[in-house]
C-alpha positions in Angstrom: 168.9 14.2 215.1 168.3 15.7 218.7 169.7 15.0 221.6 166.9 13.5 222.7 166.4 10.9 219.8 169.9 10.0 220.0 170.0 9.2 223.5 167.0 6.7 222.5 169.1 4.9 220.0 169.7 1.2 221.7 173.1 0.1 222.6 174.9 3.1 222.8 177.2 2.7 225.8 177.3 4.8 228.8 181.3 6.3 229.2 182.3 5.5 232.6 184.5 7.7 234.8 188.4 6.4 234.6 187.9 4.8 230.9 189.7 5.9 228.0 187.9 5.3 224.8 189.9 5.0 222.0 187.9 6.2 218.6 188.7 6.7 215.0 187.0 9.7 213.6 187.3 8.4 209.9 189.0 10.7 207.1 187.8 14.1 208.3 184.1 14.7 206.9 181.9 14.7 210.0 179.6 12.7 208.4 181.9 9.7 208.3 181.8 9.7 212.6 180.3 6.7 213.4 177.5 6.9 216.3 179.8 5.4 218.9 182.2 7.7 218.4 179.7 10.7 218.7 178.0 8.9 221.5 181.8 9.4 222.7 182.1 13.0 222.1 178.7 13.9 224.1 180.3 12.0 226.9 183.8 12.8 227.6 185.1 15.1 229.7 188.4 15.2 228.0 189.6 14.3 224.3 192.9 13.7 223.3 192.8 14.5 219.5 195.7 14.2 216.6 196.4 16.2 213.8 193.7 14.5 211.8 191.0 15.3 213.3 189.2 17.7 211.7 187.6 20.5 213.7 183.9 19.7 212.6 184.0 16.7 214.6 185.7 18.5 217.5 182.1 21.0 217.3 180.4 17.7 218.1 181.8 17.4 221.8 180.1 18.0 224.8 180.3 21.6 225.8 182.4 22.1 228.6 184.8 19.1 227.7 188.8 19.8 227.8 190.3 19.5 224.4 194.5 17.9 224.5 195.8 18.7 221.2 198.4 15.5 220.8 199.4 16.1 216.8 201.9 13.8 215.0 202.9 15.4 211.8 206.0 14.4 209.8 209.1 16.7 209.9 207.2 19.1 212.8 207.6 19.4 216.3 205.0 16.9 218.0 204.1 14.9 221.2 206.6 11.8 221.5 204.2 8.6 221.4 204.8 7.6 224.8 204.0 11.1 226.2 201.0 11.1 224.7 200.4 7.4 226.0 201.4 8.8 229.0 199.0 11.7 229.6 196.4 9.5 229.0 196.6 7.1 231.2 197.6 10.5 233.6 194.2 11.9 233.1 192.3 8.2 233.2 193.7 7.7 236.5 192.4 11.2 237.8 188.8 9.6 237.4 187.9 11.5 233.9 186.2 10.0 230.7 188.8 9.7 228.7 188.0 10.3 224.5 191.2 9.3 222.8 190.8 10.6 219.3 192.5 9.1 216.3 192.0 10.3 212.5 191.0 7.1 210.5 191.2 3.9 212.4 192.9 3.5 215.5 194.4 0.1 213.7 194.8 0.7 210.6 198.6 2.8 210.6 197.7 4.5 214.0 199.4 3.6 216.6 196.0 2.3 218.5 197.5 -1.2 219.0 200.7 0.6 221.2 198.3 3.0 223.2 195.9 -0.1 223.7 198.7 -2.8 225.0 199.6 0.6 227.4 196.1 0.7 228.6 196.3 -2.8 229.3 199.8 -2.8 230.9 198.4 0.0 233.2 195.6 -1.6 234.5 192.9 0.9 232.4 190.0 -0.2 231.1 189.3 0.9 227.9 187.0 0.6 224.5 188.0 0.2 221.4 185.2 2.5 218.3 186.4 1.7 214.8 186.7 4.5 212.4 186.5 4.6 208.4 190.1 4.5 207.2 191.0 6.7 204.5 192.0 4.0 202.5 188.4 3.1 202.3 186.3 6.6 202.7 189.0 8.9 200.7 189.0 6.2 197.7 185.1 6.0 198.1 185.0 10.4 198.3 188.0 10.4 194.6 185.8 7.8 192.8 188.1 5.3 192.6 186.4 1.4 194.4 188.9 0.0 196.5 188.0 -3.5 194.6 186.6 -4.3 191.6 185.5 -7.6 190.3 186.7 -7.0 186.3 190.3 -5.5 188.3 191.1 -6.6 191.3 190.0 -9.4 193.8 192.3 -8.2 196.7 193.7 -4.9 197.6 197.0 -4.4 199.9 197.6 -1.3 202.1 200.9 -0.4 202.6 202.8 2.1 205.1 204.7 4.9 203.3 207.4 5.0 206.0 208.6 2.4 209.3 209.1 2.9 212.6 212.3 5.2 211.9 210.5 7.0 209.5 212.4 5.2 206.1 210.9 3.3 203.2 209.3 -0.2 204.9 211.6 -3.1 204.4 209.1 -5.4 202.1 209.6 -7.4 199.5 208.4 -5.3 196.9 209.0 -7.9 194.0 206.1 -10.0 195.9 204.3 -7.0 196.8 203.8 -5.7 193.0 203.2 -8.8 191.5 200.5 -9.9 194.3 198.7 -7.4 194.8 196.6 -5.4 191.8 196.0 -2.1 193.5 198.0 -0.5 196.2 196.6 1.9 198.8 200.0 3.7 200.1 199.7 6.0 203.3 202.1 8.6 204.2 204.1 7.8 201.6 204.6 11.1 200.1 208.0 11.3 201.4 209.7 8.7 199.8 207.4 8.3 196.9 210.4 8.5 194.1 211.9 5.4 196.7 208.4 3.4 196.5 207.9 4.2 192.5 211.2 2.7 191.6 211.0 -0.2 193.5 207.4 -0.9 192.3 209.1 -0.2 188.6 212.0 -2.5 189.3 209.5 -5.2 190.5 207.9 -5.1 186.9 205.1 -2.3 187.4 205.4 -0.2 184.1 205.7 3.5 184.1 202.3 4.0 182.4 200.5 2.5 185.2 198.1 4.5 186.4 198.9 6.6 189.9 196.4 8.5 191.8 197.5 10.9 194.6 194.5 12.2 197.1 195.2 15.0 199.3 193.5 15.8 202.2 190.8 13.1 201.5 186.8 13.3 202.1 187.5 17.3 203.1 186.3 20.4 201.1 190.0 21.5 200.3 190.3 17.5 198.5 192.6 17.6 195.8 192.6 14.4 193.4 196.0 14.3 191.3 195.8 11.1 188.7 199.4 10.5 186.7 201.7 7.2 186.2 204.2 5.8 188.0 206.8 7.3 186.1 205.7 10.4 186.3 204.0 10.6 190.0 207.0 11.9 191.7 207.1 15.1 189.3 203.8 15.6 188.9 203.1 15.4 193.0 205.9 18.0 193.4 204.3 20.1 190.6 201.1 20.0 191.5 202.3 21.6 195.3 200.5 18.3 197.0 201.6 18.1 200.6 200.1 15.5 203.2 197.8 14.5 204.4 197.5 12.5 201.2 196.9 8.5 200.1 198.3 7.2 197.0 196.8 4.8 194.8 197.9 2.2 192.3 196.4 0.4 189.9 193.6 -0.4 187.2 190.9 1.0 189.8 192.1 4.4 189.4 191.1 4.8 185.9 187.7 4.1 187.1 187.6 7.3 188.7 186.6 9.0 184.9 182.8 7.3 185.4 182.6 7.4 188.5 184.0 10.9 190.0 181.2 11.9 191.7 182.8 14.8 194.6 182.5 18.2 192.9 185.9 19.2 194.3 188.5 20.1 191.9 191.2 17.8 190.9 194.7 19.3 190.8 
């Protein structure tokens, strides 16, 4: 599309000096962007991007733009949340179009609910652009439907890890009987914790486990195993995050309907 058909599109919002916009860039292909957020990118003058983000969304932003590299990986050294909140309210004050940049959805496991209620606290106005999750676009990109009439008629997503970075206080029992298929995120970690738990709750060791690594993205690496044997398997299989994890009857699904040509692992 040119610039100049894209500028035609109706109801594409004009970025304002001294906003922050605050955008999910979905699971990393470019192609998942929605039009808001690369209505964003054309716009801002700076963008405060994560770890996520993958770089062929970055080649969509205005030339000329400042680029704020605020990554949060697990177990490496990263911006602190509130200095990150804190440079960009900084630079929103200073008068500059402000393009925060989540991977995902900025409220789906993201941290855009804290930075928002910040915003607000500060007196910022700001725009919220939904994103694709990677629970919906990596499942979608491994073959695997997030629902399924014959399987499931709900789905949960579930956090790998809390605040303090340990296994989520839930009541797993509830959680594994309730809920057909699991979408786990960042949960890598303490996957041999979730697996026995989801075991001790009644989930047997046959059931079927898919690990997705670096989901939607050329380098996508689809691992399917059990329960009992995920944690092994993962560790065999050199996996590392970013990666979702799937359980339940859907994943078997993924033998009809694996349509990526990227290699599983």
């Amino acid at each position: 599309m040119t610039d100049l058909a894209f500028a035609a599109l109706p109801n594409l919002p004009i970025f304002e000096p001294g906003w922050v916009w605050l955008a999910g860039a979905g699971p990393g292909d470019p192609g998942l962007l929605t039009l808001h957020a690369v209505n964003a990118l054309r716009q801002a003058d700076v963008i405060v991007y994560d770890a996520l983000v993958s770089e062929d969304c970055l080649t969509l932003a205005r030339p000329g733009s400042q680029r704020e590299f605020a990554g949060k990986r697990g177990g490496k050294p990263s911006p602190s949340q509130p200095d990150i909140t804190r440079r960009v309210i900084e630079l929103a004050g200073q008068g500059l179009r402000v393009l925060r940049l989540k991977g995902g959805d900025p409220f789906v496991f993201g941290r855009g609910g804290e930075e928002a209620l910040a915003l607000a606290g500060a007196g910022i106005p700001f725009r919220i652009i939904p994103g694709v999750t990677a629970g919906i676009g990596g499942l979608a990109y491994a073959g695997i439907p997030v629902t399924h009439r014959t399987i499931n008629s709900s789905v949960t997503f579930v956090t790998g890890h809390d605040a303090n970075g340990e296994v989520p206080s839930l009541d797993w029992t509830a959680l594994s009987r309730g809920a057909p298929v699991l979408v786990l995120y960042m949960a890598i970690k303490h996957l041999d914790s979730i697996a026995a738990r989801l075991m001790a709750a009644g989930r047997p060791a046959d059931h079927p486990v898919a690990v997705i690594s670096h989901a939607t993205m050329p380098q996508q690496r689809i691992l399917e195993t059990t329960l009992g044997d995920c944690v092994a398997a993962v560790a065999a299989a050199g996996l590392e995050p970013p990666a979702l994890i799937v359980v339940g009857e859907a994943v078997r699904l993924r033998a009809q309907l694996g349509w990526a040509a990227w290699p599983a692992a």
